[in-house]
PDBQT receptor file of N, H, CA, C and O in Angstrom, charges set to zero:
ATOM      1  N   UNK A   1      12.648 144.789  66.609  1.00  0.00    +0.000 N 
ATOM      2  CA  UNK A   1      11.240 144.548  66.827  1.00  0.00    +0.000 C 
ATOM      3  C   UNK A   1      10.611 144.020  65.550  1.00  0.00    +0.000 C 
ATOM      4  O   UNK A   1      10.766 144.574  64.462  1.00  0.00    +0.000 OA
ATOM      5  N   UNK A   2       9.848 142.850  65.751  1.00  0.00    +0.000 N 
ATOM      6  H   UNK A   2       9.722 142.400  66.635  1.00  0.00    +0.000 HD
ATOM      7  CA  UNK A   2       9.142 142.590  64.320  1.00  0.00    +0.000 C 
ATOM      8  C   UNK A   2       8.161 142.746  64.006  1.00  0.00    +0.000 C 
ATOM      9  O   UNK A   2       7.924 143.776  64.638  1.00  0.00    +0.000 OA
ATOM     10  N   UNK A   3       6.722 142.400  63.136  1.00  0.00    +0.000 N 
ATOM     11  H   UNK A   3       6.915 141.564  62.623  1.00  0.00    +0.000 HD
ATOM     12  CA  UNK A   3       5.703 142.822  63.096  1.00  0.00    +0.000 C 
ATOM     13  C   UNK A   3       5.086 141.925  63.965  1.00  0.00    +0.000 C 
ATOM     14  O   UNK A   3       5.626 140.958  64.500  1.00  0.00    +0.000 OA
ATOM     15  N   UNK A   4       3.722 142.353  64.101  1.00  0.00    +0.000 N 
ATOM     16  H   UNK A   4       3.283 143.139  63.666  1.00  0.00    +0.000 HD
ATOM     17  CA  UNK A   4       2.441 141.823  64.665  1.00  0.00    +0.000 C 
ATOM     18  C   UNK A   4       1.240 142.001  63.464  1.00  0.00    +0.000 C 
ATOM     19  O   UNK A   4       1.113 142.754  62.499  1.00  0.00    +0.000 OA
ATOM     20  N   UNK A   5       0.408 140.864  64.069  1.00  0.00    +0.000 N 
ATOM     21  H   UNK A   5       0.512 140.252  64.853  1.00  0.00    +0.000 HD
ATOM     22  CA  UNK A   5      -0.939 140.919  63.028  1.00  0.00    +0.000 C 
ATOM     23  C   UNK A   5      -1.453 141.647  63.973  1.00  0.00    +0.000 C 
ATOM     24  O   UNK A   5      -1.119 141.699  65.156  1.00  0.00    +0.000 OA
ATOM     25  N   UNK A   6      -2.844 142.597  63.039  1.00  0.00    +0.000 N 
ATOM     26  H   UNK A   6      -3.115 142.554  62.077  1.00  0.00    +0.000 HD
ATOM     27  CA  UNK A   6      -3.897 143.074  63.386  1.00  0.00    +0.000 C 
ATOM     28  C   UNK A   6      -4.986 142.896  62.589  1.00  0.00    +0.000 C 
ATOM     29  O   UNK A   6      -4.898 142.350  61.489  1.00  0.00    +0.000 OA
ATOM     30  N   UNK A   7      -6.302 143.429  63.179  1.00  0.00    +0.000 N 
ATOM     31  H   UNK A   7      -6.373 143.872  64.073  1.00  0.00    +0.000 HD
ATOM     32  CA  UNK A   7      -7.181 143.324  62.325  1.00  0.00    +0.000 C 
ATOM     33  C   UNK A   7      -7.963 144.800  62.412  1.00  0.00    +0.000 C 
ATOM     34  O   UNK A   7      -7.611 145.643  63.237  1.00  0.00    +0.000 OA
ATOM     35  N   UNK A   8      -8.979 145.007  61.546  1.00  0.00    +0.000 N 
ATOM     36  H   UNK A   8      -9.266 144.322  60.876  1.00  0.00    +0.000 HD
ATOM     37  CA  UNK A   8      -9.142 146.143  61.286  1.00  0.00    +0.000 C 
ATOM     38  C   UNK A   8     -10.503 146.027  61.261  1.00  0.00    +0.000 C 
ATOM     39  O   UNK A   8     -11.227 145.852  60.280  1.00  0.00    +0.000 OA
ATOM     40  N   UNK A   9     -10.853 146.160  62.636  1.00  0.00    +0.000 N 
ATOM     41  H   UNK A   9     -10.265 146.302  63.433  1.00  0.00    +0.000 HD
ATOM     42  CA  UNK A   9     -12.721 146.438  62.814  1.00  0.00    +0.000 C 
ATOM     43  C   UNK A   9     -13.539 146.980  62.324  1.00  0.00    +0.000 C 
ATOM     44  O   UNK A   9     -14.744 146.802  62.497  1.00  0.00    +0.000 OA
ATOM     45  N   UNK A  10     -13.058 147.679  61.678  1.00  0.00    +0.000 N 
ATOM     46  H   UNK A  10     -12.079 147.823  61.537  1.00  0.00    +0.000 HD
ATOM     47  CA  UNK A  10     -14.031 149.073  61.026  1.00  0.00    +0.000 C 
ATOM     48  C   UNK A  10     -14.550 148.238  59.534  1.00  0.00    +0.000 C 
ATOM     49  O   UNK A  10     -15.659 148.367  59.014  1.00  0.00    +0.000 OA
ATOM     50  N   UNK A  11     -13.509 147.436  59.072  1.00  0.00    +0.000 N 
ATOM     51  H   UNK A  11     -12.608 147.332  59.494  1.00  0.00    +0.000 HD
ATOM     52  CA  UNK A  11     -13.494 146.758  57.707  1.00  0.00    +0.000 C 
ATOM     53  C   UNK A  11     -14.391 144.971  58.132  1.00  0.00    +0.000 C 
ATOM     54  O   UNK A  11     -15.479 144.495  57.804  1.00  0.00    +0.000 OA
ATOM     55  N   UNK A  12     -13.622 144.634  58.699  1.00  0.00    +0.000 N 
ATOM     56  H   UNK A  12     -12.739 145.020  58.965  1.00  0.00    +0.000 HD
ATOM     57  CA  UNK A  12     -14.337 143.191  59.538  1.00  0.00    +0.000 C 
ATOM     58  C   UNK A  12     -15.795 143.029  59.436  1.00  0.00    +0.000 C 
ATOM     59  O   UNK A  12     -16.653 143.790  59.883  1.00  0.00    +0.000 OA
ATOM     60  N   UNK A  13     -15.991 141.692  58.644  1.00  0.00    +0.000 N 
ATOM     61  H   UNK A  13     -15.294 141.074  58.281  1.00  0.00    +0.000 HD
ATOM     62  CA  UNK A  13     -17.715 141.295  58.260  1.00  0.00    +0.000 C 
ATOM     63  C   UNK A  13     -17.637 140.398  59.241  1.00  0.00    +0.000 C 
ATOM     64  O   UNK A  13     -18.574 139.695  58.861  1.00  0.00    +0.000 OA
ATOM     65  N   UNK A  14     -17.138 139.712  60.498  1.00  0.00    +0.000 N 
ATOM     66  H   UNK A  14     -16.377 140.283  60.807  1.00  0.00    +0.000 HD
ATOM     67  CA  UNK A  14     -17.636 139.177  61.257  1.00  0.00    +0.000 C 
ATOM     68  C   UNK A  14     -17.776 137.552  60.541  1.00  0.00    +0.000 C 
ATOM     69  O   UNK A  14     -18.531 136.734  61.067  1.00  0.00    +0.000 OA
ATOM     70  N   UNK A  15     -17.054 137.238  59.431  1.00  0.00    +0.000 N 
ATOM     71  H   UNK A  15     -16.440 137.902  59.004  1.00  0.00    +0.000 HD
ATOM     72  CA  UNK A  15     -17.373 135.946  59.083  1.00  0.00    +0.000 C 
ATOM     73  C   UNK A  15     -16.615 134.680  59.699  1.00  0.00    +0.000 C 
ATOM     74  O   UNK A  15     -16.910 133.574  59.246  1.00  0.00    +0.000 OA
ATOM     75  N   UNK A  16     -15.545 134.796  60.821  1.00  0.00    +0.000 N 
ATOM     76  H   UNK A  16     -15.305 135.694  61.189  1.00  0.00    +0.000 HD
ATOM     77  CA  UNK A  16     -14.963 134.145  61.428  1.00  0.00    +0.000 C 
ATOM     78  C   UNK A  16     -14.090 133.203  60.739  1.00  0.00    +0.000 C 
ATOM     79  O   UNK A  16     -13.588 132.266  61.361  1.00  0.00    +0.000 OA
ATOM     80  N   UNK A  17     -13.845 133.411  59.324  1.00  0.00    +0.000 N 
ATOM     81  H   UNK A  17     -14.253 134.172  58.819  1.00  0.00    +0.000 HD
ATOM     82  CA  UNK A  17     -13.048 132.672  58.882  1.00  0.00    +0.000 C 
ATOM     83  C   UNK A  17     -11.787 132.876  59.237  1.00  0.00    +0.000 C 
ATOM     84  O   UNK A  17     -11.011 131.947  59.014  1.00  0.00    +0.000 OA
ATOM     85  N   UNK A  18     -11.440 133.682  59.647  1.00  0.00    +0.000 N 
ATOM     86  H   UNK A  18     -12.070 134.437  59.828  1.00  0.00    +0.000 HD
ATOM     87  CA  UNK A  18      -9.634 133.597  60.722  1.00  0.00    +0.000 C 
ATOM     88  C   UNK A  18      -9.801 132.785  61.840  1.00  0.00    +0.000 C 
ATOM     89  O   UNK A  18      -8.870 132.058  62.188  1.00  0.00    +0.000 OA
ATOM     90  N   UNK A  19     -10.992 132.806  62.537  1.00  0.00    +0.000 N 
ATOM     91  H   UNK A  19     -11.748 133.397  62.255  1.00  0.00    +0.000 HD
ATOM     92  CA  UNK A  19     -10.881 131.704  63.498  1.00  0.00    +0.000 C 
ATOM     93  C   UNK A  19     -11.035 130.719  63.178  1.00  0.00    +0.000 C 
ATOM     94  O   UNK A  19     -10.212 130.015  63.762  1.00  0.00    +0.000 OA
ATOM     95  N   UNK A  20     -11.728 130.067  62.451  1.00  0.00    +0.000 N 
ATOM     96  H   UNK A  20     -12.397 130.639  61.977  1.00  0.00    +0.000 HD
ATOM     97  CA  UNK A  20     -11.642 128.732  61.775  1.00  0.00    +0.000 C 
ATOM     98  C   UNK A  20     -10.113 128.293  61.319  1.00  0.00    +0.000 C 
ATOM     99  O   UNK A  20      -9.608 127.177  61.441  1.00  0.00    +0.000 OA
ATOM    100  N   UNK A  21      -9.555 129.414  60.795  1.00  0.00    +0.000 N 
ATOM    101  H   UNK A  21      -9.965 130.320  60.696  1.00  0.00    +0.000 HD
ATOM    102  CA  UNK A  21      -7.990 129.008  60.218  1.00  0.00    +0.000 C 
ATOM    103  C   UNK A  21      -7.054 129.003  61.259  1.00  0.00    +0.000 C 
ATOM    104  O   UNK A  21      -6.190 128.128  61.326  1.00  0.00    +0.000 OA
ATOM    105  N   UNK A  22      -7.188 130.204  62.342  1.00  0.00    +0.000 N 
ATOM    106  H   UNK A  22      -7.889 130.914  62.288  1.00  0.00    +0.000 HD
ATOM    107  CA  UNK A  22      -6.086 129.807  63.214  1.00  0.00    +0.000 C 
ATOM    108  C   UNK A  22      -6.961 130.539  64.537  1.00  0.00    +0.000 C 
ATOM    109  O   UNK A  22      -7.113 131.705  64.903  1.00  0.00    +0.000 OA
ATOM    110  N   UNK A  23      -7.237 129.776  64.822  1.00  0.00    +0.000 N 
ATOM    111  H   UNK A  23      -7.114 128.829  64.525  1.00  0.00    +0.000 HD
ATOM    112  CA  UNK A  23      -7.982 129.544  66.307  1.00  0.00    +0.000 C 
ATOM    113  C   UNK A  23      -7.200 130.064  67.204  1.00  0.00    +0.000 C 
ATOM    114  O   UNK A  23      -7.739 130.946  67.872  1.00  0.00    +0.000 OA
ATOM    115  N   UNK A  24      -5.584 129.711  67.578  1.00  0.00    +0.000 N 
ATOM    116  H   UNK A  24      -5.146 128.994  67.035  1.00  0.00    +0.000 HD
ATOM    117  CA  UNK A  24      -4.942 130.248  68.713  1.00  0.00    +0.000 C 
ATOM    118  C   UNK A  24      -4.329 131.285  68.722  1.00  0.00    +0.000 C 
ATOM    119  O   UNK A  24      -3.500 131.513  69.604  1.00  0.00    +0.000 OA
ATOM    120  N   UNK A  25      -4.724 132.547  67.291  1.00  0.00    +0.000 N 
ATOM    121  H   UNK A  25      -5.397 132.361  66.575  1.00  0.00    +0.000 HD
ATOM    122  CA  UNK A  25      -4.497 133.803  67.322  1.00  0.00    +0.000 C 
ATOM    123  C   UNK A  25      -5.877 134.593  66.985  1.00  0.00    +0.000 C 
ATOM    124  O   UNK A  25      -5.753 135.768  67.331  1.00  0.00    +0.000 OA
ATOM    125  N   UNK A  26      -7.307 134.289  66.352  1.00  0.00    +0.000 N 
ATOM    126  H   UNK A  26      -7.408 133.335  66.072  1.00  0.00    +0.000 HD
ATOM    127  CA  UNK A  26      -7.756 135.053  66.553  1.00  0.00    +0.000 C 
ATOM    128  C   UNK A  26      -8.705 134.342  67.311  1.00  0.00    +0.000 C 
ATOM    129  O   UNK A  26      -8.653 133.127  67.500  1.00  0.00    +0.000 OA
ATOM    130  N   UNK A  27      -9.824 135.318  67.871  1.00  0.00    +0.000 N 
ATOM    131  H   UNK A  27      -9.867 136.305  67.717  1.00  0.00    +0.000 HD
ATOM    132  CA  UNK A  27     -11.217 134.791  68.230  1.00  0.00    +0.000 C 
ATOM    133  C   UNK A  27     -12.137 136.343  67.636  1.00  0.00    +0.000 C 
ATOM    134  O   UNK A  27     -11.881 137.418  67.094  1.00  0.00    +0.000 OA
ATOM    135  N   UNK A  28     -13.598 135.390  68.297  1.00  0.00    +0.000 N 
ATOM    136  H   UNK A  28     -13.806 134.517  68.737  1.00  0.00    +0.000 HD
ATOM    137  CA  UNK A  28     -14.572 136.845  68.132  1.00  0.00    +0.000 C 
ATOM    138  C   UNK A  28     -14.719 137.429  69.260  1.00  0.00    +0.000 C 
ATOM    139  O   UNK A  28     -14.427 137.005  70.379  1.00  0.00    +0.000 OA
ATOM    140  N   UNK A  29     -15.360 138.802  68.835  1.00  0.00    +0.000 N 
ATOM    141  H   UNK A  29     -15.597 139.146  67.927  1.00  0.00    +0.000 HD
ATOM    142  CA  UNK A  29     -14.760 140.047  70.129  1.00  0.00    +0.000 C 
ATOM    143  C   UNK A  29     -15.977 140.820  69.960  1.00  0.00    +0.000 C 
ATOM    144  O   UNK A  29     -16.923 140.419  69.282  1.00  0.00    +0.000 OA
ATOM    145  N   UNK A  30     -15.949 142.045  70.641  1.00  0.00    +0.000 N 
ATOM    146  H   UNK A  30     -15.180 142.371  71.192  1.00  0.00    +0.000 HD
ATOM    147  CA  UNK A  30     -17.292 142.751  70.687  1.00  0.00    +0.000 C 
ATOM    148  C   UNK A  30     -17.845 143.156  69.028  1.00  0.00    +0.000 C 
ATOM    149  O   UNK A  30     -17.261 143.637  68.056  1.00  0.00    +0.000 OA
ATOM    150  N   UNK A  31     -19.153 142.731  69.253  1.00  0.00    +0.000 N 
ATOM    151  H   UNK A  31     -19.627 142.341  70.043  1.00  0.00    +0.000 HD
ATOM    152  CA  UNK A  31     -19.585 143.505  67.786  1.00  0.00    +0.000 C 
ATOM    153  C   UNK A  31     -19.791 142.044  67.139  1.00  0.00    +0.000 C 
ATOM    154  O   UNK A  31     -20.566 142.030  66.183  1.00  0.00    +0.000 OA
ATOM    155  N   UNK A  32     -19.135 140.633  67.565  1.00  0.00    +0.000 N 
ATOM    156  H   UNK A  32     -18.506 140.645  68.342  1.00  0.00    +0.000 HD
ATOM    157  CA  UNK A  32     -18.898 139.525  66.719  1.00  0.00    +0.000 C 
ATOM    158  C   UNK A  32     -18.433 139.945  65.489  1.00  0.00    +0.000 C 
ATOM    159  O   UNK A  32     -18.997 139.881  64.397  1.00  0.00    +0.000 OA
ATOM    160  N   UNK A  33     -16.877 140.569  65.902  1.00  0.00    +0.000 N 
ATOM    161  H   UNK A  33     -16.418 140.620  66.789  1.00  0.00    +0.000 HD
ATOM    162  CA  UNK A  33     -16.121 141.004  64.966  1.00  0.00    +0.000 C 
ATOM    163  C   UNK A  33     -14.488 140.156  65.317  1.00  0.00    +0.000 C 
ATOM    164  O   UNK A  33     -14.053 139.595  66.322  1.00  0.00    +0.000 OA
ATOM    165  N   UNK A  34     -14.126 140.319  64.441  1.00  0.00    +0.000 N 
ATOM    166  H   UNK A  34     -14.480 140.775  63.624  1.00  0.00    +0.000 HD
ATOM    167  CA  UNK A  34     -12.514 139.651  64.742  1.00  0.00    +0.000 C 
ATOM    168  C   UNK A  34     -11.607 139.756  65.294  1.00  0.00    +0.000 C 
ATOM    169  O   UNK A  34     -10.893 140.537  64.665  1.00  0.00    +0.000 OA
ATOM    170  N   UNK A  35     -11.036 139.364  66.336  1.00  0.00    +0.000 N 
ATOM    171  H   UNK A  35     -11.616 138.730  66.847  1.00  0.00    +0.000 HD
ATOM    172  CA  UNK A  35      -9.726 139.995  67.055  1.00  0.00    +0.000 C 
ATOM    173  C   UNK A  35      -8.495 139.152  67.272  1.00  0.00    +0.000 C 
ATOM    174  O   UNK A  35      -8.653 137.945  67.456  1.00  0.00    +0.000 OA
ATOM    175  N   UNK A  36      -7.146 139.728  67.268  1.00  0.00    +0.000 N 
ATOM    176  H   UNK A  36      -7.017 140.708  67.118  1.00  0.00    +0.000 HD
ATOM    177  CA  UNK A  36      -6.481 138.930  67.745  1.00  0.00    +0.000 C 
ATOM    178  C   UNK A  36      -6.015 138.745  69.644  1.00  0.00    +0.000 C 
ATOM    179  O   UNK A  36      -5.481 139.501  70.456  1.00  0.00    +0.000 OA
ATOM    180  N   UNK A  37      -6.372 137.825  69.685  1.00  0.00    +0.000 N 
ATOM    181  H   UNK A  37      -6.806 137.211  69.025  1.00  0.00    +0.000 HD
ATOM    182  CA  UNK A  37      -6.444 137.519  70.897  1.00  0.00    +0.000 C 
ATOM    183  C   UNK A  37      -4.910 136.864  72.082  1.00  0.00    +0.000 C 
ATOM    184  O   UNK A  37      -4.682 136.871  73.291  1.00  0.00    +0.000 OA
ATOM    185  N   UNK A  38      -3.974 136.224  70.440  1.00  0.00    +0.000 N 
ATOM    186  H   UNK A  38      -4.159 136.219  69.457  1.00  0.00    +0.000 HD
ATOM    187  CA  UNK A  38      -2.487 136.102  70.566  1.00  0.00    +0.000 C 
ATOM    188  C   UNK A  38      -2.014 135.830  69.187  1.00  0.00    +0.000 C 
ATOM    189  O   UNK A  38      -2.208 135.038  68.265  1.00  0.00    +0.000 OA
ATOM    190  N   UNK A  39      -1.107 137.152  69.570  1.00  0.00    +0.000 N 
ATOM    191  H   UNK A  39      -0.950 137.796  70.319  1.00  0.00    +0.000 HD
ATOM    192  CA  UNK A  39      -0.304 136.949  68.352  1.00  0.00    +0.000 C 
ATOM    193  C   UNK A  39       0.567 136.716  68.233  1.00  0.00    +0.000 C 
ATOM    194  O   UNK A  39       1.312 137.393  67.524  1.00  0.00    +0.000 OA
ATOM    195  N   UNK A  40       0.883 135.843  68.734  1.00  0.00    +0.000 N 
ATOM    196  H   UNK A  40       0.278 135.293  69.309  1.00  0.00    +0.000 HD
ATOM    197  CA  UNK A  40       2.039 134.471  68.959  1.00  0.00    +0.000 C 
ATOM    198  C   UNK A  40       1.515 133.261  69.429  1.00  0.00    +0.000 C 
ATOM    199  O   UNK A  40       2.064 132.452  70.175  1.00  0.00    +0.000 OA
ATOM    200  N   UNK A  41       0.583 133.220  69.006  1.00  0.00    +0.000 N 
ATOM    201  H   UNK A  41       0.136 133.878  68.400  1.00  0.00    +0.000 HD
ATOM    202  CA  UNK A  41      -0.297 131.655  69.285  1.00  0.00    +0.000 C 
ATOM    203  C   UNK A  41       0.189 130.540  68.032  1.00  0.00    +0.000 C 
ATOM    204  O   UNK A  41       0.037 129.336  68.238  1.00  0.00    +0.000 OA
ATOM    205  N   UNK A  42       0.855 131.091  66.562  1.00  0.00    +0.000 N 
ATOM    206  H   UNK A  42       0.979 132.069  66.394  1.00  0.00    +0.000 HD
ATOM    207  CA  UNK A  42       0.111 130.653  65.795  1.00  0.00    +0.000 C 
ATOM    208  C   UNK A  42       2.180 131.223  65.049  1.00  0.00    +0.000 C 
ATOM    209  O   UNK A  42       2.850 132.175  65.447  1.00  0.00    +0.000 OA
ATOM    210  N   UNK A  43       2.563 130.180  63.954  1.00  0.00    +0.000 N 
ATOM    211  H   UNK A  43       2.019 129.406  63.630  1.00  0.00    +0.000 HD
ATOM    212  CA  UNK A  43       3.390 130.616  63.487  1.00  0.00    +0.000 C 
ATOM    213  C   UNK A  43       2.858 131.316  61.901  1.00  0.00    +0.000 C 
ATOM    214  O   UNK A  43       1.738 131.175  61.411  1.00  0.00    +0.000 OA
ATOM    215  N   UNK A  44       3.729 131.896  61.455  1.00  0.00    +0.000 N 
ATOM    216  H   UNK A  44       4.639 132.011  61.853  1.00  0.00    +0.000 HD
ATOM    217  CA  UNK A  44       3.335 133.182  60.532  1.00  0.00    +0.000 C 
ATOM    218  C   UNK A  44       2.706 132.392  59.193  1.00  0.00    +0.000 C 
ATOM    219  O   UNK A  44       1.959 133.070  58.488  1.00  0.00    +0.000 OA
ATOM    220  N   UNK A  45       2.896 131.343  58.893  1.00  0.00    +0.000 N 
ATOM    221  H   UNK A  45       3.503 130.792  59.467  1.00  0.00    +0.000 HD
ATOM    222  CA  UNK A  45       1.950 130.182  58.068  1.00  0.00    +0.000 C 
ATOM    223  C   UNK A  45       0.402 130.464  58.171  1.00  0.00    +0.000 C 
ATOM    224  O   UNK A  45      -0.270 131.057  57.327  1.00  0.00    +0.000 OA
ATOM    225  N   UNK A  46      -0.168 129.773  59.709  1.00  0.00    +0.000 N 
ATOM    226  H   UNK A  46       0.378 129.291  60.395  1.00  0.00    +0.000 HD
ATOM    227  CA  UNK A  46      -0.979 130.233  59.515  1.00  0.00    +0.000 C 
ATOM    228  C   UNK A  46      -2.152 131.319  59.501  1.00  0.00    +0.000 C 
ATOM    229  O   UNK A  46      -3.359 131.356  59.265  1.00  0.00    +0.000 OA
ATOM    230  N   UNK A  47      -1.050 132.245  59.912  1.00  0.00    +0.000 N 
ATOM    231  H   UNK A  47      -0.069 132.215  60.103  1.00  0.00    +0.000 HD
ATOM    232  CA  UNK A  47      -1.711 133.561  59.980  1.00  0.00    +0.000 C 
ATOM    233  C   UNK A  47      -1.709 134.489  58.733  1.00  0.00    +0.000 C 
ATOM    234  O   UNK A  47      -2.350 135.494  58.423  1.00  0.00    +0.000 OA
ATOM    235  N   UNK A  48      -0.697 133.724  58.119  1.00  0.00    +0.000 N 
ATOM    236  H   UNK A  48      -0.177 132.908  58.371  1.00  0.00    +0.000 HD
ATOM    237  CA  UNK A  48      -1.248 134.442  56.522  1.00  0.00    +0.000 C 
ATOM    238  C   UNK A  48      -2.088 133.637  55.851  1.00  0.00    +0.000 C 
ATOM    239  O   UNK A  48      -2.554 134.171  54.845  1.00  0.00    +0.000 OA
ATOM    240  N   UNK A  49      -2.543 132.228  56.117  1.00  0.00    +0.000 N 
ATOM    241  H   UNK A  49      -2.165 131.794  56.935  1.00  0.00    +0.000 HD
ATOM    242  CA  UNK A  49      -3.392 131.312  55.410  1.00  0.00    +0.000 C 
ATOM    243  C   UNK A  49      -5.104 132.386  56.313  1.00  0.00    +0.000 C 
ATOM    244  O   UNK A  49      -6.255 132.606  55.938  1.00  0.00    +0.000 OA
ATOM    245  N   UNK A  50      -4.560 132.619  57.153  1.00  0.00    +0.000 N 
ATOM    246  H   UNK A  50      -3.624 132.440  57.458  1.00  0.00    +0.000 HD
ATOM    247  CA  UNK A  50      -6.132 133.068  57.840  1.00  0.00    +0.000 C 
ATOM    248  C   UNK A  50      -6.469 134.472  57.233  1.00  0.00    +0.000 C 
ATOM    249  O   UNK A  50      -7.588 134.979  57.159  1.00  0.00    +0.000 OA
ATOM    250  N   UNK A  51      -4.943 135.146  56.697  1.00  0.00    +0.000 N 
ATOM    251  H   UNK A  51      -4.034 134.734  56.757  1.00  0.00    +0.000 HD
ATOM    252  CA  UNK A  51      -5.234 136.674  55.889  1.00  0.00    +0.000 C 
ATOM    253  C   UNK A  51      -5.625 136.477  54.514  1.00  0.00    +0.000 C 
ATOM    254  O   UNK A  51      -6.416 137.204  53.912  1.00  0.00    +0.000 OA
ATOM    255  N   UNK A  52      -5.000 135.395  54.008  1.00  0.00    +0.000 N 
ATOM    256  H   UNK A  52      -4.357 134.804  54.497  1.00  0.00    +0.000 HD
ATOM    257  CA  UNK A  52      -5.965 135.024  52.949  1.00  0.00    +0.000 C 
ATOM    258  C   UNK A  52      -7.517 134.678  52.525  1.00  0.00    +0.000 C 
ATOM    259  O   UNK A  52      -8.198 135.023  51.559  1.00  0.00    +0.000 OA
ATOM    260  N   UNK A  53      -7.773 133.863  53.643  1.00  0.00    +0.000 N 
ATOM    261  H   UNK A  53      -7.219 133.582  54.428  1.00  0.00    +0.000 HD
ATOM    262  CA  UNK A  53      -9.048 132.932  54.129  1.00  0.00    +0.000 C 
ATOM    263  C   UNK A  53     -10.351 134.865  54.013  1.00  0.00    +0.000 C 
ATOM    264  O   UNK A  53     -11.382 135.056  53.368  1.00  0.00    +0.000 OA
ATOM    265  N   UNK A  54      -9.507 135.894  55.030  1.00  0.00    +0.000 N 
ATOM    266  H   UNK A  54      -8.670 135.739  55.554  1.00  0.00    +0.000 HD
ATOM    267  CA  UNK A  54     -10.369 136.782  55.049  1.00  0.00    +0.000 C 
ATOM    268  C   UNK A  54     -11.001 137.379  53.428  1.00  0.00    +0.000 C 
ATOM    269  O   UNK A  54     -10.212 137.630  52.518  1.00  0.00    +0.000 OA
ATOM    270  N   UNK A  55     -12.247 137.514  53.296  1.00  0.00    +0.000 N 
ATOM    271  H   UNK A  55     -12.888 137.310  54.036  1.00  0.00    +0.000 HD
ATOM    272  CA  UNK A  55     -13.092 137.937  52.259  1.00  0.00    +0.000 C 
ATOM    273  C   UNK A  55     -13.091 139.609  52.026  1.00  0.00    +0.000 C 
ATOM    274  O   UNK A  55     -13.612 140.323  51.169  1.00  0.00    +0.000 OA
ATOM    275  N   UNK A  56     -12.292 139.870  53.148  1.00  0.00    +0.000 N 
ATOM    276  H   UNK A  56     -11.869 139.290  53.845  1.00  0.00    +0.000 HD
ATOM    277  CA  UNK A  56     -12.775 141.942  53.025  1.00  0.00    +0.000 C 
ATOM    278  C   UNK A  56     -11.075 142.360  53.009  1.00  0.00    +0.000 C 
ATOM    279  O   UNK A  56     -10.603 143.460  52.721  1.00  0.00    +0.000 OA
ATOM    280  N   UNK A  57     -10.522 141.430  53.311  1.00  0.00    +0.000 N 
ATOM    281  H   UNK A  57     -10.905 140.536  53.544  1.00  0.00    +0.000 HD
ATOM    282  CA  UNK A  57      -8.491 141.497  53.582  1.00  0.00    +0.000 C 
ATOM    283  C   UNK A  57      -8.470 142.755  54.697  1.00  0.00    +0.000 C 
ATOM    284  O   UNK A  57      -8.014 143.887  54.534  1.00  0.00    +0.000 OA
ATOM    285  N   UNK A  58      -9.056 142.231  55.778  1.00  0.00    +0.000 N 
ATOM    286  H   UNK A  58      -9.426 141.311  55.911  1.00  0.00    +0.000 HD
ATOM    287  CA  UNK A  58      -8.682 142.917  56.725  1.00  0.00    +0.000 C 
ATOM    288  C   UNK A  58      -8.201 142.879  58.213  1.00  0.00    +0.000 C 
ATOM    289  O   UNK A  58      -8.481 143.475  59.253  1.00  0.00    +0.000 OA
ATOM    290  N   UNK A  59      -7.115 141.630  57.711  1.00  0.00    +0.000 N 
ATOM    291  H   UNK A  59      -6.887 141.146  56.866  1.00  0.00    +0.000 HD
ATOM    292  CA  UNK A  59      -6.386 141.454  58.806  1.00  0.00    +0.000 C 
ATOM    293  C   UNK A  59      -4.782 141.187  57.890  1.00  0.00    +0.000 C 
ATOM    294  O   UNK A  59      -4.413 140.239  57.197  1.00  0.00    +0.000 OA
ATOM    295  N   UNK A  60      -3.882 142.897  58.387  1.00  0.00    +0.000 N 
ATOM    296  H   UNK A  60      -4.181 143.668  58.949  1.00  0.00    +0.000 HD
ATOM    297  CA  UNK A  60      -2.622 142.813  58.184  1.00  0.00    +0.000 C 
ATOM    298  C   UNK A  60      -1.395 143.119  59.122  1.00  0.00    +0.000 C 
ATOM    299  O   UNK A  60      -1.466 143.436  60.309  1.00  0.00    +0.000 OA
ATOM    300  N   UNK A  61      -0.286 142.968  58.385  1.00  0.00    +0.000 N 
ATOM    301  H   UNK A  61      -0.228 142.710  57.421  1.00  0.00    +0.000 HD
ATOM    302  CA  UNK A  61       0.910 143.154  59.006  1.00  0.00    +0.000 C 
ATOM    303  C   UNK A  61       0.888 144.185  59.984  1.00  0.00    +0.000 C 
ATOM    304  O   UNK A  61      -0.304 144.473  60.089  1.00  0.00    +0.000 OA
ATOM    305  N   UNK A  62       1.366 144.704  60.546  1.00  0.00    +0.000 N 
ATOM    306  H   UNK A  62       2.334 144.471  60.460  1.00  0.00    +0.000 HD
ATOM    307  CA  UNK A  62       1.946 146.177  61.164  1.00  0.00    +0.000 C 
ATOM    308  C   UNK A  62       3.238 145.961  61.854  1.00  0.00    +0.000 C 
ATOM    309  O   UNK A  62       3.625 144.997  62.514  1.00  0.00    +0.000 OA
ATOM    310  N   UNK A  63       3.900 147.240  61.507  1.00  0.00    +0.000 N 
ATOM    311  H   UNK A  63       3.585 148.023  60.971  1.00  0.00    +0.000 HD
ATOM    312  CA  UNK A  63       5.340 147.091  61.618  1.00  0.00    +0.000 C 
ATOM    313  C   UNK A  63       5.861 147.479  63.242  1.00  0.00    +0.000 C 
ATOM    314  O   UNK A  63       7.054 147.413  63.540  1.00  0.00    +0.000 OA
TER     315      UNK A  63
């Protein structure tokens, strides 16, 4: 089994810069907070360019 991204709502400012970076894994979700919506939309490139992109780093790995 390998990892999956998540994101971590509680931490999440709602600035949508993961969706701007990779659109076909996250969107916005209740709260206009961040979610992943597929996490296999998107190869692991740019889903760490979008964990970077985040300002609060709160979208990571889980095993």
């Amino acid at each position: 089994m390998g990892r999956t991204v998540t994101v971590d709502v509680d931490v999440c400012i709602g600035c949508e810069a993961c969706v701007e970076e990779c659109p076909d894994v996250f969107s916005m979700g209740p709260g206009d907070l961040a979610q992943v919506t597929n996490p296999d939309g998107a190869d692991e490139k740019c889903i760490e360019s979008a964990m970077e992109m985040c300002p609060v780093n709160c979208i990571t790995w889980e095993e």
